[in-house]
Structure formats: C-alpha cells, structure tokens
C-alpha positions as CSV (number, residue, x, y, z in Angstrom):
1,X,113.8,86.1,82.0
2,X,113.8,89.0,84.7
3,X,110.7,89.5,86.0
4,X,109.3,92.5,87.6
5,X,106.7,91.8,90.3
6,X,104.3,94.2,92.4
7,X,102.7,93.0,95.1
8,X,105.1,90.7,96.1
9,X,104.4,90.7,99.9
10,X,100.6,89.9,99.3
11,X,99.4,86.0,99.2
12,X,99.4,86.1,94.8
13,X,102.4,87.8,94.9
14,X,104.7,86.3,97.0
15,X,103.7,82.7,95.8
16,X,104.3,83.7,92.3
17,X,107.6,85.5,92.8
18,X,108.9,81.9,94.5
19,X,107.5,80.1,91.9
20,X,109.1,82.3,89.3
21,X,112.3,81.7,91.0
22,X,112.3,77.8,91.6
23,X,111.6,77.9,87.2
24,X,114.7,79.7,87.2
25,X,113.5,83.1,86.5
26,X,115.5,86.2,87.8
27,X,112.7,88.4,90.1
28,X,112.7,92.0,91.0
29,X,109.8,93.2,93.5
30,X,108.9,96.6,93.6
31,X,108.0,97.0,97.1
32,X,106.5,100.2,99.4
33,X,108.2,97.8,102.7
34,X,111.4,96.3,102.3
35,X,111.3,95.2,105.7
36,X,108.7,92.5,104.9
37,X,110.8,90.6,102.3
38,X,112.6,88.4,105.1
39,X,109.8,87.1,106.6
40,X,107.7,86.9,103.6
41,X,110.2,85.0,101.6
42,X,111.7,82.8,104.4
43,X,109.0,80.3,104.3
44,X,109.7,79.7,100.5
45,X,113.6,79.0,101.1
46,X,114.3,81.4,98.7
47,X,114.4,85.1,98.0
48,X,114.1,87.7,94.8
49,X,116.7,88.2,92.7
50,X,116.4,92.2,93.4
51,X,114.5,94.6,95.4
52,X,113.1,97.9,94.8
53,X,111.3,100.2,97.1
54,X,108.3,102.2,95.5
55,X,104.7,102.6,95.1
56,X,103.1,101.4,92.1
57,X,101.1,104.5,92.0
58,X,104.4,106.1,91.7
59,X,105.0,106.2,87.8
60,X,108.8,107.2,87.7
61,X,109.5,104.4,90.9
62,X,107.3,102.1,88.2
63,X,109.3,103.2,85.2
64,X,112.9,102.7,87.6
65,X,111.4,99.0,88.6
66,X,110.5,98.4,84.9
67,X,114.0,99.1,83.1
68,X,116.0,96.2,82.0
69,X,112.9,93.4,82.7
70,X,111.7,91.6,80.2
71,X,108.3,91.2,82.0
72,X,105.8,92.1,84.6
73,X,103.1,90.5,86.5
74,X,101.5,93.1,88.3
75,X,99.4,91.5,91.5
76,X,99.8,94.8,93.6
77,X,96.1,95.3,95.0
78,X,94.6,96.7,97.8
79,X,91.3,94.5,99.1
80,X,89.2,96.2,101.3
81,X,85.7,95.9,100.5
82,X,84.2,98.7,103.1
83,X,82.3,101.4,101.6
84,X,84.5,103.8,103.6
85,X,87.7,102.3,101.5
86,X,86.1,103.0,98.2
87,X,88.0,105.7,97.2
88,X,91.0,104.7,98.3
89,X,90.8,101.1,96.7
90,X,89.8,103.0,93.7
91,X,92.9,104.4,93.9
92,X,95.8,101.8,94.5
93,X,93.7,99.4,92.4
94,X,92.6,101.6,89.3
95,X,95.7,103.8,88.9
96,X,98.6,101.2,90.1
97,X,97.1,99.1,87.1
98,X,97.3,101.7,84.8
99,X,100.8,103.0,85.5
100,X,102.1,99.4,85.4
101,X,100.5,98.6,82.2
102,X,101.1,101.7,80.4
103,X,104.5,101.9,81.1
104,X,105.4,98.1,80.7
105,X,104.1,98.1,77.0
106,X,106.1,101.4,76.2
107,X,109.4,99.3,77.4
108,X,108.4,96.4,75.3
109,X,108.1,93.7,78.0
110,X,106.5,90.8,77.1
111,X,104.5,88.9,78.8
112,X,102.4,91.7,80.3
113,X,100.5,90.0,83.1
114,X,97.7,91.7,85.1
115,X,95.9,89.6,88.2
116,X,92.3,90.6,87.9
117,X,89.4,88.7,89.8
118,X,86.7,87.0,89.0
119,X,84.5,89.4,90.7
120,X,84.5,91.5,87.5
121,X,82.0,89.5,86.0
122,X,78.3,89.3,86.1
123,X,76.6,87.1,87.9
124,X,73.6,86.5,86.5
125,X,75.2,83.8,83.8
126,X,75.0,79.6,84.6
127,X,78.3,79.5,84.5
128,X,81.4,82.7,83.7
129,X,83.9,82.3,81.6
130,X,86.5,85.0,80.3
131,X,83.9,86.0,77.4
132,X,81.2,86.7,79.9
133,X,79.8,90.7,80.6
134,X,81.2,92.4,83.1
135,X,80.0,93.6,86.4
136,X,77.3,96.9,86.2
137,X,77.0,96.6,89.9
138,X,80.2,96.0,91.3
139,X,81.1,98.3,94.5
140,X,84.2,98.7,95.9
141,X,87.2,96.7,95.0
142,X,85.1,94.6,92.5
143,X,84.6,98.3,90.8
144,X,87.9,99.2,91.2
145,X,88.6,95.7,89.7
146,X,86.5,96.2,86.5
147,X,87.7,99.9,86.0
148,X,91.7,98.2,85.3
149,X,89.7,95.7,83.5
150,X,88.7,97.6,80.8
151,X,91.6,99.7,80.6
152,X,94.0,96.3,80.4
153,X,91.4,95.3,77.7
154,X,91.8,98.6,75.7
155,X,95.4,97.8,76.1
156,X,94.5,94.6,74.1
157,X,92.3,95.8,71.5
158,X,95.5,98.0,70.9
159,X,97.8,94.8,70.4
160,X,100.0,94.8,73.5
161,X,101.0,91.7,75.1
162,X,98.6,91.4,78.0
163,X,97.6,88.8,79.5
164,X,94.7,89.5,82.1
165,X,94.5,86.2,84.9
166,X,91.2,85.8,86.8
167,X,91.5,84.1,89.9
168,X,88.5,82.7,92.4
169,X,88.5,82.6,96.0
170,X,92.3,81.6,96.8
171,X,93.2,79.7,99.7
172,X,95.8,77.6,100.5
173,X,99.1,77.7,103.2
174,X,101.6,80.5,103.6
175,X,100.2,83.6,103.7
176,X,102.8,86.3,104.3
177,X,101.8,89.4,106.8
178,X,100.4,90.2,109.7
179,X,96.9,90.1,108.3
180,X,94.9,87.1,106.9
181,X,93.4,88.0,103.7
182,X,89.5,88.0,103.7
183,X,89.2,84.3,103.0
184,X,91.7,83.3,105.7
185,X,89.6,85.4,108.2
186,X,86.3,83.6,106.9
187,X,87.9,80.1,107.0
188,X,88.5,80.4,111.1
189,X,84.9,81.0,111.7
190,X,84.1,78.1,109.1
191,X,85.8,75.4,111.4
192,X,84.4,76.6,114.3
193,X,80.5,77.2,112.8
194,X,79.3,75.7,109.7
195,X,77.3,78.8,107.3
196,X,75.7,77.3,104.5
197,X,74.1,80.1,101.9
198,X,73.0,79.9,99.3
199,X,75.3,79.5,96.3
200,X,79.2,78.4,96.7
201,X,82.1,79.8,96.0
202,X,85.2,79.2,93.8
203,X,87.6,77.8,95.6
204,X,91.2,78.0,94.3
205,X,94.7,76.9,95.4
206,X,97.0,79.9,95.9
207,X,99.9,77.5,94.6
208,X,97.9,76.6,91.5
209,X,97.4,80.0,90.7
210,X,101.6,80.5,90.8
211,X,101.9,77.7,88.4
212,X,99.6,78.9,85.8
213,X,101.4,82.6,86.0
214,X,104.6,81.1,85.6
215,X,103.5,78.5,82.7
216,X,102.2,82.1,81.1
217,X,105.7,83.7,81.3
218,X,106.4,82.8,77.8
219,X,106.6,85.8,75.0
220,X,105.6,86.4,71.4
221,X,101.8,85.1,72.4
222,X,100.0,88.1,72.2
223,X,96.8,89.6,74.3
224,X,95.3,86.3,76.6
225,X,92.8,86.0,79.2
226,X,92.7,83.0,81.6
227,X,89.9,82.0,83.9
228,X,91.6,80.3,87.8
229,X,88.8,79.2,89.4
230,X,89.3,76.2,90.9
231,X,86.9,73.8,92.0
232,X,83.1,75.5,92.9
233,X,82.1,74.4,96.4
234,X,78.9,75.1,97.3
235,X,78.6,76.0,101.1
236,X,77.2,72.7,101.7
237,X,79.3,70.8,100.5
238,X,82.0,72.7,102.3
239,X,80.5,71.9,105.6
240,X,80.5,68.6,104.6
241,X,84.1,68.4,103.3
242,X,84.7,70.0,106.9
243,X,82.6,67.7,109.5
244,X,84.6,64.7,107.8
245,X,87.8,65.8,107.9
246,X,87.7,67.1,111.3
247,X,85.3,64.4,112.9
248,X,83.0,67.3,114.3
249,X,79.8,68.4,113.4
250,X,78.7,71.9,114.8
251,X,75.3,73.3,113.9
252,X,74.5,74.6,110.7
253,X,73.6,78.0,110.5
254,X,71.4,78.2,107.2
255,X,70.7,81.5,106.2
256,X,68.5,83.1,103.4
257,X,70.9,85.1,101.1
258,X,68.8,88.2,101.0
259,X,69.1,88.1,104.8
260,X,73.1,88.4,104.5
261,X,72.8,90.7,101.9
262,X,70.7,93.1,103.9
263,X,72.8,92.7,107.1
264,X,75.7,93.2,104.8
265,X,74.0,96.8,103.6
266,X,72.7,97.6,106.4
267,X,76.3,97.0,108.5
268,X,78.2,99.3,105.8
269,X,75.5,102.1,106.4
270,X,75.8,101.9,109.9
271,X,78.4,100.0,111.2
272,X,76.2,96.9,113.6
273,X,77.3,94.8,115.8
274,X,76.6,91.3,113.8
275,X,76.7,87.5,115.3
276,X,79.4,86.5,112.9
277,X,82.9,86.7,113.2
278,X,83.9,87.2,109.5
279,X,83.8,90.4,107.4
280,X,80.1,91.5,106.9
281,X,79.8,94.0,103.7
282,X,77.6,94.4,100.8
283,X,80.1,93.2,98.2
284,X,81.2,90.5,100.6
285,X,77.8,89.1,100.9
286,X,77.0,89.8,97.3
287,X,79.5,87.7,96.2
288,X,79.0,84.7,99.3
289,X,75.5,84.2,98.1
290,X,75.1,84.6,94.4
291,X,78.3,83.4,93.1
292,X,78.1,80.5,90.5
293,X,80.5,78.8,88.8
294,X,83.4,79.9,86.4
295,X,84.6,77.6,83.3
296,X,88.6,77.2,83.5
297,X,89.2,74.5,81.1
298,X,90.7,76.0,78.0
299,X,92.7,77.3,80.9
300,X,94.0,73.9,82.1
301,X,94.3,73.0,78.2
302,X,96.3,76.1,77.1
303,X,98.6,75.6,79.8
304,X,98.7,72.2,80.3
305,X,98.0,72.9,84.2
306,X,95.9,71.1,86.4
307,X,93.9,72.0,89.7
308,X,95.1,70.1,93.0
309,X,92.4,68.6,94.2
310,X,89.9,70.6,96.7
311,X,90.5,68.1,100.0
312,X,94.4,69.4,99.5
313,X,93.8,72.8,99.6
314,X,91.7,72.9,102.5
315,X,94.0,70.1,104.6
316,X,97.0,72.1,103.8
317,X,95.2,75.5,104.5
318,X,93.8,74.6,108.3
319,X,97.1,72.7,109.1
320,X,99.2,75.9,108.3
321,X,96.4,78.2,110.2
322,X,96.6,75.8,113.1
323,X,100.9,76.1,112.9
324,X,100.5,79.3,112.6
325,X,98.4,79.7,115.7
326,X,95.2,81.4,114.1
327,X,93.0,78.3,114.9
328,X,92.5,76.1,117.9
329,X,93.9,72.7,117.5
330,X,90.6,70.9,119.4
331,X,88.3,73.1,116.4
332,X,90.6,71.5,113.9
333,X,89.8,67.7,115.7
334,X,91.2,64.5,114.0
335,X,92.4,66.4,111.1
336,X,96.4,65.8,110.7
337,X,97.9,69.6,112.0
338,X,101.4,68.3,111.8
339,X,103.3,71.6,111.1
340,X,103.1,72.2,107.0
341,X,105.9,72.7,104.5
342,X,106.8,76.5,105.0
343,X,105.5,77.1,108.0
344,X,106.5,80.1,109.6
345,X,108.0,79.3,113.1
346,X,107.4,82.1,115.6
C-alpha cells in the first residue's frame, strides 16, 4: 500500500513511517520542513518513499499529498500544553485533523488512521478503555485532542473507515528534532531526582505503538478504536525501577497532588520560578497526578501485538539520552549506556 503520513518528523510519526517501510509499504510524508527528513530518518537506515512539502492545515497541499494513497495515518500534532498556546494548538491540532480526515474519506483511502491520546478521556473511571466518557475538563492540547475526537467519531457514526489509536505516555529511543518531547524532558530530571505523586502514568514504547499502526494498515475493516497504553507505572514504582537499574538512590521528593496541581495553575497564571526542572502546567500536573490506568487488551488481541516489557523501554530510553548527550553518564550509574541501535552520532 502507499501510505500518506503527517507528522512524520515528530517521535509517532517518524517511527511509524520506518516501520511502515521495513513491512514493505510505500510512504509519502507531507512535511512543512523538508530539511529534517535526513537527519530524522538516518537513524532508521531507511527513508520515505516520497516527500511532500505542506501544512496539514493547508487543505489543497492535504488534498495534493492525498492523491494516489491508498491510506493515511495522520500523527501531525502540535503539543504544547501552556495556556498561552491554547489557541494555536487548537488550531494545528483541531483543524489539521479535520482537513486530513475529511478529505481522506472523500478519496476513498482506507485505512483512515487518526493518533489521538489518551488524555481525551475522563479520569474519574478505575480503569479507561476506548468506551469510556470523554474529557469535560480538558485544557489545552487535551481539548484540542477531544475536539478532533468527536469530529473523527462523527466521521464513524457516518461509516468511513477510521480508525482512531490512543496512545499513553510514549517513551522509548530515537527521537528525531532538536527538541525532546515533554516526556523526554521529564525523564532527565527523573534520573537525577526521584518525584513520586500520587497516581502513575501509562508508560508506552514508541516502537510498540509503530507496530500496532502498521498491524492496523489492513482495509475493508471499517470504523475501530484501539487503546496503547502500555504498562501503568505508578511513580513509585518508577523510582524503584530507576534506583535498581542505575545503583543510585537520590531522595525522594513526595509531593501531595493538589500541591502540583496548584503550582501548575498558579505557574500558567503567572509564570514562577518553580524548583523543578520539568514542564510545570495545569494540564501537565493534571494528568501526572490523577492518571489511572487504561485497558489495552482487546488491543493486543485484535492485533495479535504484544507490549515490550517496561525495564526495555526505559533501559533503551536512558541509554539513547545518555548517547545522545542529554543525560550525564555518572546520573545514569551502572546502567549499560553502550551507544543504542540508531543512535544519532553528532
């Protein structure tokens, strides 16, 4: 099949397009910066099939990159989670979905494949799976998130072939760009201090997510939602996974989640000068200290797919960071930071 791919650059994206490639699909990013292709690709050993340069806002550079695909995953996203951003997010988020969708089912492609998050749900379930309520609260990209939602929904209800993927918190090795996505940023002040809130987070491998959008690229199965969350790692436990595989032991910093949340308001009001080294917002902290678990396994059973284990993920993640030269080898102690598979040499 040919593919069409947006957001091709970013961490979903780019691991997706190179997985869609090693399965032998053909793969055509649309792209606002060519330039980036090289370098984002390099690490991969491979490159796409074709490039073209556009917005995804842009609906006649959408409807240029669409003809003569067979599908589309759409991953282009913008994640800023500062109140400032809002409208902007709103924006590149609400609309690009939109455009993509809309003019993907007019073609006929099939699959249809939209990369939502599972910060469109509600939170005040045991356990979220694909069936739960969606966010009434959600700010910033999470709204902008459940806005594309219910239009790729709608889309649904209207019997076009749209499959709506919900990843967790992904992690993992080779992150294209010159920035670290929000939970890259957070990890670096994780080996250094060790936060435990309340709650946990959903922890999933960026290469797991490819897999499942490539075992998805079939056609003829009509509207599907699939929950990626990975493993749920309470922030605990993730200090604990972290003092044994680096042989350290900082001090724990416990904090009460209202107390993060109400830095996290108070810091968008008024922008603070805050003791932590990781992005401090409303949503941000919202989502660190109420998040509970999500229920993938019809996912793993449709597919046939399973979840690396979370030790893997988190090995492979601090020995690429450490390559990479975004964390200190003597923070990252006995753990093995032998340079990765695909890591980008400076």
């Amino acid at each position: 099949m040919k593919v069409l791919v947006t957001g091709g650059t970013g961490l979903v994206g780019s691991h997706t397009a190179a997985a869609l490639l090693r399965d032998g699909h053909e793969v055509r990013l649309l792209v606002r910066r060519p330039e980036r292709i090289a370098r984002t690709f390099r690490p991969f050993a491979t490159e796409p099939t074709e490039v073209m340069v556009g917005d995804a806002n842009d609906r006649e550079a959408v409807h240029r990159a669409i003809d003569g695909c067979d599908a589309v995953l759409h991953a282009a996203a913008t994640v800023a989670l500062k109140r400032s951003d809002a409208e902007r997010v709103n924006r590149l988020n609400t609309q690009a979905a939109e455009t993509v969708l809309e003019l993907a089912s007019a073609a006929r492609l099939d699959p249809i494949i939209s990369v939502s998050s599972v910060s469109v749900f509600d939170l005040d379930e045991s356990v979220v799976t694909v069936n739960s309520p969606l966010s009434s609260v959600a700010h910033g990209y999470s709204r902008a998130k459940c806005d594309a939602e219910r239009f790729a929904r709608g889309m649904q209800v209207a019997g076009a072939p749209v499959t709506i993927t919900y990843p967790g918190g992904v992690f993992g090795p080779i992150v294209p760009g010159a920035t670290l996505p929000a939970m890259h940023q957070a990890a670096i002040s994780w080996i250094r201090d060790r936060w435990v809130l309340p709650s946990g987070l959903n922890l999933v491998d960026v290469r797991d997510v490819a897999a499942a959008h490539v075992a998805m690229m079939r056609p003829g199965r009509g509207p599907r939602r699939f929950m990626l969350g990975g493993h749920f790692v309470r922030w605990g436990e993730l200090a604990d996974i972290l003092d044994e595989m680096t042989g350290r032991a900082p001090r724990r910093r416990r904090v009460p989640g209202a107390v993060m949340r109400g830095l996290g308001r108070v810091a968008e009001a008024a922008p603070v000068r805050a003791p932590v080294d990781f992005e401090l917002t409303r949503e941000a902290m919202e989502n660190a200290t109420r998040m509970v678990p999500v229920d993938s396994t019809p996912t793993l059973d449709t597919l046939g797919i399973v979840f690396r284990d979370r030790w893997s993920t988190i090995a492979d993640t601090y020995r690429w960071l450490v390559a990479e030269g975004h964390v200190d080898p003597q923070w990252a102690g006995r753990l093995n930071v032998t340079t990765p598979e695909g890591s980008i040499t400076r």
